[in-house]
BAVO-601282 format. One record per residue (C-alpha): x, z, y. Coordinates in steps of 0.02 Angstrom, whole numbers, plus 50000, padded with zeros to 5 digits. Each point is the difference from the previous one (the first is absolute). Layout:
# BAVO-601282
XZY
...
This chain:
# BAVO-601282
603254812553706
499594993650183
499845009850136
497885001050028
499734993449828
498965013249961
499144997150155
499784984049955
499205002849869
498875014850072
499204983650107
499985001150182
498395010050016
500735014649908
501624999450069
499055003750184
499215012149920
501355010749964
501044998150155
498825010250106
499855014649890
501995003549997
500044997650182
498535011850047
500915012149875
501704997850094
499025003850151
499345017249946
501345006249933
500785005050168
498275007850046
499745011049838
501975004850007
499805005850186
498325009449962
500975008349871
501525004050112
498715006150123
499245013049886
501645006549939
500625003350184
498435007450041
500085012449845
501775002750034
499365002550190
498945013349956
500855009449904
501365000350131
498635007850146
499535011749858
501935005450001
500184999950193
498125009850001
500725011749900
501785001050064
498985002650180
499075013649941
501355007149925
501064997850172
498455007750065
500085016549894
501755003450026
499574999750204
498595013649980
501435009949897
501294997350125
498645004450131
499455015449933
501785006949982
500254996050166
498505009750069
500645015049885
501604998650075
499415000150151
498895015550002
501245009749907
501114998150144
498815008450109
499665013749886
501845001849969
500265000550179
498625014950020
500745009649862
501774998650110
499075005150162
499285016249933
501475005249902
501014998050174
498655007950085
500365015849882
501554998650011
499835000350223
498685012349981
501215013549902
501414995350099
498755002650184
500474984650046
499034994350154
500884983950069
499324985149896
498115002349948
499414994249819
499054984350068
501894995350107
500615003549804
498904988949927
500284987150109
502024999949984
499734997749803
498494988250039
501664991250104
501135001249855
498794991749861
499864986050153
501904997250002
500084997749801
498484989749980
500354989250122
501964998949955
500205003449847
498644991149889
500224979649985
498674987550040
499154999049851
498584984650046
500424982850038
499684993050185
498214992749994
499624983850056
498814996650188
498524989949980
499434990550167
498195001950030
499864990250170
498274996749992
499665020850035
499775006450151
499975017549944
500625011949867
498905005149843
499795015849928
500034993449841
500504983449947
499884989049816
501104987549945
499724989349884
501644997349897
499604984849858
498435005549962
500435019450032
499225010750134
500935013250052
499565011550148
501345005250117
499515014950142
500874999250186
501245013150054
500194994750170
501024988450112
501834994649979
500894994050154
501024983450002
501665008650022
499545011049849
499324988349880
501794999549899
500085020049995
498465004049918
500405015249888
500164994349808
500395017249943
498405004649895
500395017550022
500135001550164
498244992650005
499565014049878
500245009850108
499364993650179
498315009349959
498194993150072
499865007850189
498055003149928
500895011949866
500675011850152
498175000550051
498905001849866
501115010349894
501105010350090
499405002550170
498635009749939
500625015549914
501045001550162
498724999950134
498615010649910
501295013149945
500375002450222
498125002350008
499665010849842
501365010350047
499815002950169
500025017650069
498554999250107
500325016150081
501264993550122
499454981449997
498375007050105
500895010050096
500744986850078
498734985349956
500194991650188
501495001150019
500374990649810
498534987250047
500824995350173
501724997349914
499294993249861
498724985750073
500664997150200
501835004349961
500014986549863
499194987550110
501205003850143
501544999249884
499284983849941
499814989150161
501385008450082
501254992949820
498924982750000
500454996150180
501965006849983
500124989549849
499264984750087
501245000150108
501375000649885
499054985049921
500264990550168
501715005150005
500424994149830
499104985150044
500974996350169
501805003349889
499444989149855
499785011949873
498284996849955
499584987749877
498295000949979
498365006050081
499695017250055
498395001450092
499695014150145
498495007949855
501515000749861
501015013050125
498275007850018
499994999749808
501715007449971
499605013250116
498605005149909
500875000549832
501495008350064
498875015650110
499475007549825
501195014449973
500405010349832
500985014550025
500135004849837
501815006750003
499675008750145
498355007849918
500955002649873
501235010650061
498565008850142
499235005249818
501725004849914
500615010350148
498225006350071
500344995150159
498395001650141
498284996049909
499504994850169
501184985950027
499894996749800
497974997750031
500514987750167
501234989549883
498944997749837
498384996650086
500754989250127
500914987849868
498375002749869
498754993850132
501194988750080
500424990349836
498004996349980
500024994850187
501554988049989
499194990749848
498234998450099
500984994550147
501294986649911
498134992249938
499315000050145
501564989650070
499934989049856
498114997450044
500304995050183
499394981850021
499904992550183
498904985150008
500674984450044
501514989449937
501235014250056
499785012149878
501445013450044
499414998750194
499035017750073
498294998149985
498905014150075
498334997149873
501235000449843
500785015450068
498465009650011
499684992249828
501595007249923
499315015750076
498525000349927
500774996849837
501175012850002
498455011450041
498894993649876
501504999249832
500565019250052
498135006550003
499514991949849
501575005249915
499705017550057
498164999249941
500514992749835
501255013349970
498825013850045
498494995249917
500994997849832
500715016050022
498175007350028
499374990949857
501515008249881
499475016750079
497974996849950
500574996449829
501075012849965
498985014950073
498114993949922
500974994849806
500775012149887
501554990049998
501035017550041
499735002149830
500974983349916
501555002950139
500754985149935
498764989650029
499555007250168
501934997650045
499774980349918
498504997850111
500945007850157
501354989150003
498984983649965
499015002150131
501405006650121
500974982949952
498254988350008
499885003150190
501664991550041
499374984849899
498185000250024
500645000950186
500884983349993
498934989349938
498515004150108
501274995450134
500535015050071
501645008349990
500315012449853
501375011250056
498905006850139
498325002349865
501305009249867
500945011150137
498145005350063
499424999849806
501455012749968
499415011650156
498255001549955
500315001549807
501185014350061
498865008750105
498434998149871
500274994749831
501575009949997
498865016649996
498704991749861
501444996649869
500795012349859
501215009350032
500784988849865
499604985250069
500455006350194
501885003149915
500084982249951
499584988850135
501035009850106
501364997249877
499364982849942
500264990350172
501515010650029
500924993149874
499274983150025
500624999350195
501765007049957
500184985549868
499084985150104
500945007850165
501524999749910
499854982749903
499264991250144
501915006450105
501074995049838
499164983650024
500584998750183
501674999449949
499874990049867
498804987550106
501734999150143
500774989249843
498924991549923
498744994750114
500244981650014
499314994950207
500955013650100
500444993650170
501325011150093
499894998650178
501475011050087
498934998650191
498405005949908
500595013249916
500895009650134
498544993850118
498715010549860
500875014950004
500265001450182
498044995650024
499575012649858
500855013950122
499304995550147
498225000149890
500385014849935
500275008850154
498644992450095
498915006349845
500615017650012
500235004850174
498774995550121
498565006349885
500815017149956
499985001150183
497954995150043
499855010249814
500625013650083
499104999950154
498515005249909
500715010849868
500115018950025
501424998149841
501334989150046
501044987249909
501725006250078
501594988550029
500815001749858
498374997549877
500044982750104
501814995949963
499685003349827
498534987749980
501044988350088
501275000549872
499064999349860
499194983650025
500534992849830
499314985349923
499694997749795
498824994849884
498414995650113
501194989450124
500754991549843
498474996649913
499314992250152
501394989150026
500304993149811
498204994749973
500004985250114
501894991650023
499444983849975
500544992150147
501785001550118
499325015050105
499275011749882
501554994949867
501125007050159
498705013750060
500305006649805
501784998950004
499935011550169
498935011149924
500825002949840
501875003650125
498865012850084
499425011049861
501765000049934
500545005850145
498735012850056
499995006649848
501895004649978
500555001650165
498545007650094
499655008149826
501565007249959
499945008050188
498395010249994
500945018049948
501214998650146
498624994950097
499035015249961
501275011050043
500664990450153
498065000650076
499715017649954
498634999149890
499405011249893
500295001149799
499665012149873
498315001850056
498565005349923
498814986949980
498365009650039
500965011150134
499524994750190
501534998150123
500325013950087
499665002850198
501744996350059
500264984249924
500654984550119
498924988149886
498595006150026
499315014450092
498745011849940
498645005750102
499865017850014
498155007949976
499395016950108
500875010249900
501715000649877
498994999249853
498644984650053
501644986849997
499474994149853
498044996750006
500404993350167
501414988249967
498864993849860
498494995950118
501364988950145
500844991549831
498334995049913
499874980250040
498294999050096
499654984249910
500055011449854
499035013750042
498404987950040
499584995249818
500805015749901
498445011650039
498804982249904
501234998449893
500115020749922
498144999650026
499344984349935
501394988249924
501035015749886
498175004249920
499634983149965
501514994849908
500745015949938
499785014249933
500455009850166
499265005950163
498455008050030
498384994749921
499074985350055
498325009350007
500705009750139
500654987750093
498874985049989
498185002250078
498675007649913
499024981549949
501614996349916
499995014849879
499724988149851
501674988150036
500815016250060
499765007849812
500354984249893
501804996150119
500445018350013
501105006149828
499535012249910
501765010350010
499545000250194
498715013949947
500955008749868
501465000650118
499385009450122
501684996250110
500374983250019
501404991449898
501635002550054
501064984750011
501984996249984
499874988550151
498825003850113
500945007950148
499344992850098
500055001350204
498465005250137
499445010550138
499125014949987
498464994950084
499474983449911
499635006149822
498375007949962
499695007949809
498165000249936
499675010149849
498395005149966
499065008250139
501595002350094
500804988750142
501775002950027
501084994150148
501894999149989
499855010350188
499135015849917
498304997750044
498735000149874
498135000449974
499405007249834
498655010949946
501095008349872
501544998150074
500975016450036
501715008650050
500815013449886
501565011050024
500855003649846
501375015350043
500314992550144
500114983049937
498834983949996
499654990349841
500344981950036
498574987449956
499954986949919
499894988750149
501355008650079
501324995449846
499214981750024
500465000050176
501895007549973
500214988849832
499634985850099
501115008350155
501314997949900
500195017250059
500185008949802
500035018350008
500555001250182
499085013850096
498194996350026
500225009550177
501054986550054
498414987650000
499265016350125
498454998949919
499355007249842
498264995549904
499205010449854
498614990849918
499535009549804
499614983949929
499315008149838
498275000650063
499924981650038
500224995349836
């Protein structure tokens, strides 16, 4: 057959016919096989992201695991280092020995841990890679990236220098255990302050109120300025040698000296307390480094808040000055407020509820509102370690007296325990933080320059005002009281926790370094020294804490009365701080009524017109107690002629006059009955069951017929 025959024979017409239909087929086949190629990669394509989805969520899981082991790691370290420290501390305490204080213990294991972690556990993440983002002109708080599709959100730690952008730490568990500065605050600063309040023996805190207010408020703002403008200096020098790489602004000495003037010395209390050394210079020491911690914070903000208009913004300034001022004013009043009204509030709730009754919940209640001050504190703006120290004071002096006798047991033993733990923990992490901390910036020329310019603060603190204190005290503050509150400037866990909760840029990352040098140091050295100090100086131990000094002491003299026997009442009216003695007489007669179930009735002590408030404030076991209640703290300090007693138809002065139109004297064999108002007068004397004769006056009022 020929080739086209049979399209020969199909005719021409057909034959055209044809042709096109094979050719459009030829020309879809490519399409309908590519279509089909298309839908098998994209079903293989899918199931591949639904095995990458999955292998990424998987990836994901095994992080949190990893994570979570981590953070258990981590915190079992610290607990495992607090078990150590209070086995040692035992083991020091059966052994008497005095040299190296728990918290100097806690931080040489805190050092220890440091050395291993940072050591002796490999890198364990892989080096991340930088992302430019040129188009920023500032850092974000929080930042998302969008990763094919995937947001993820990513939170800023702070700023990484040039020079350090290869070191960044890639051991996860050393970043387990940098904690949040905010933790220091919030969690464990607390406990600590309110237990120096709660606990406060009152007795000899008043007794020597002005002299604890001038150390506590001027001495820490002349230790400040006189460390800011020492420290400058060694700034310019450092500058001048080229050994300053970055900025350090005249306000950033100012800074560091404000951090760095808030003393804790809590080995040095501790051994005062261990050995019983003077209660007098114990009562100096604890109130000057409780009221001075509250008054470095207060000060470091209002540094921090100093803004001088114009394009210099580090230059002086006199409006933002006065400013600063009137901030650090306005933060410590409000704090103050804040802390007292809370602890008035706990002290209206306790005394007008039954809670007494439920001691667990009263305790519960206690301590929340105890640790709410701190934290309502801060976020109204003002500073809660001064509301919480003041909180503890006034829940000590009122609600104390409302609570159980249950309930009184546990707080005291409740924030005990919680300030020997966060004390303890927050030291551990000191040494821990000397390793493991990732910005430290040793500078050998500020570090000598800090301690020499702590000194010279130090003794520019102490000195000159123990000498104008003394010009107008009839009880002196001898030499070697002075030398001891020289030495026992230490610095812990208020200078540290200033310093770690800012050290995001070159000066604070070196202020912190400093600071953290300084605390080890204080606190073994200057620690370890106190008992050979003690007996070097003279000072007194083994002393009774309720016993006054006696009249040939070279602390402090005691004033002698007309007679051998009036040493005491007298001594107590030239010791009783006159700041004191204007509100205690408002406070036994109105504030003690109102908020507790102590002092004498408000019906006899408000005006008539008020007899209605007077009998719904007053409580009833004022009237069934026909002596007011006695109190575990409330020796307090005050003259003899400033308190006047109403009970009844009777007014009483502290002097021994008296109007009355039922009062009367008795004699008894020979002997007068005390009165009620008289046991008042010596409770709050602090003068126990000394002879009344030594007051030289002597009242009798029968208090049965005013009833």
């Amino acid at each position: 057959m020929e080739p086209g025959g049979d399209a020969a024979r199909l005719g021409p017409g057909r034959a055209a016919r044809v042709l096109p239909q094979q050719l459009l087929l030829l020309s879809l086949l490519p399409l309908l096989l590519g279509r089909g190629l298309r839908v098998a990669a994209a079903a293989s394509s899918g199931a591949a992201a639904e095995d990458s989805s999955a292998m990424e969520e998987l990836a994901t899981e095994k992080e949190a695991e990893e994570s979570h082991r981590q953070d258990s790691v981590s915190l079992l370290t610290f607990i495992l280092l607090l078990t150590l420290t209070i086995l040692t501390i035992w083991l020091f305490k059966h052994r008497r020995v005095r040299f190296l204080h728990e918290t100097g213990l806690a931080m040489i294991y805190g050092l220890i841990v440091g050395v291993i972690l940072r050591y002796g556990t490999p890198a364990t993440s892989g080096h991340d890679k930088s992302l430019s983002c040129t188009q920023e002109d500032r850092a974000f708080s929080t930042l998302l990236v969008n990763v094919s599709g995937k947001f993820f959100e990513y939170t800023l730690k702070g700023e990484i220098s040039p020079g350090k952008i290869n070191s960044v730490e890639q051991n996860d568990m050393l970043r387990k255990v940098t904690f949040d500065p905010e933790v220091f605050f919030n969690i464990l600063l607390p406990p600590i302050i309110f237990h120096a309040g709660y606990s406060l023996k009152k007795r000899h805190f008043f007794r020597n109120l002005g002299s604890i207010l001038a150390y506590a408020f001027l001495g820490t703002a002349v230790s400040c300025f006189i460390i800011g403008n020492l420290m400058y200096g060694v700034v310019k020098l450092m500058k001048i040698v080229g050994q300053l790489s970055d900025k350090f602004y005249y306000t950033d000495c100012l800074f560091f000296g404000a951090i760095i003037s808030a003393t804790d010395p809590v080995t040095v209390l501790a051994i005062f307390n261990e050995l019983h050394a003077d209660v007098d210079l114990y009562a100096l020491l604890f109130g000057e480094s409780v009221l001075n911690d509250a008054v470095a914070i207060v000060l470091s903000s209002s540094i921090v808040a100093y803004q001088p208009a114009g394009l210099n913004t580090h230059a002086f300034d006199a409006a933002a000055f006065f400013k600063s001022v009137g901030i650090f004013l306005g933060i410590f009043s409000g704090s103050f407020t804040m802390g007292a009204v809370t602890g008035v509030v706990t002290a209206l709730v306790t005394k007008f509820t039954k809670l007494h009754c439920f001691p667990l919940l009263e305790t519960a209640l206690f301590f929340l509102m105890s640790w709410s001050t701190f934290l309502l504190a801060e976020a109204c703006g003002f500073t809660g370690v001064v509301a919480v120290l003041f909180c503890g004071i006034t829940q000590a002096h009122y609600t104390y007296n409302n609570l159980s006798v249950e309930s009184r047991s546990r707080t005291k033993q409740l924030f005990e325990v919680l300030h020997f733990l966060a004390e303890n923990f927050i030291f551990s992490y000191m040494g821990l933080a000397l390793f493991t901390f990732q910005k430290h910036v040793f500078s050998p020329i500020f570090i000598v320059g800090a301690f020499v310019a702590i000194f010279l603060g130090r003794a520019a603190h102490i000195y000159p005002l123990s000498f104008f204190l003394n010009l107008g005290r009839r009880h002196k503050i001898g030499w070697n009281f002075q030398h001891m509150m020289m030495f026992s400037g230490l610095r812990g866990a208020m200078a540290f926790a200033l310093a770690i909760r800012d050290t995001a840029s070159y000066a604070r990352q070196m202020m912190f370094t400093t600071t953290l040098l300084i605390v080890f140091f204080t606190v073994w050295i200057v620690g370890g020294g106190t008992t050979p100090m003690l007996s070097w100086l003279n000072i007194r131990v083994g002393v009774d804490p309720d016993q006054d000094p006696p009249p040939n002491n070279d602390s402090f003299q005691v004033l002698q009365g007309d007679g051998p026997d009036s040493a005491g009442g007298n001594r107590t009216k030239q010791e009783s701080a006159w700041l004191f003695r204007l509100w205690y007489s408002f406070d036994h007669n109105y504030l003690k009524p109102i908020l507790t179930h102590s002092g004498p009735p408000l019906t006899t002590t408000l005006p008539a017109w008020c007899g209605l408030l007077a009998r719904c404030l007053t409580s009833p076991q004022v009237y069934d107690n026909q002596e007011p209640l006695r109190e575990e703290d409330s020796d307090f300090i005050l003259t003899e002629g400033d308190l006047t007693l109403t009970y009844g138809d009777s007014t009483v002065t502290a002097n021994g006059s008296s109007s009355s139109h039922t009062a009367s004297t008795s004699l008894e064999g020979g002997r007068r009955t005390k009165s009620s108002s008289e046991e008042v007068l010596e409770r709050d004397l602090g003068m126990g069951d000394q002879k009344l004769s030594s007051r030289g006056t002597r009242l009798v009022f029968p208090l049965e017929d005013n009833a």
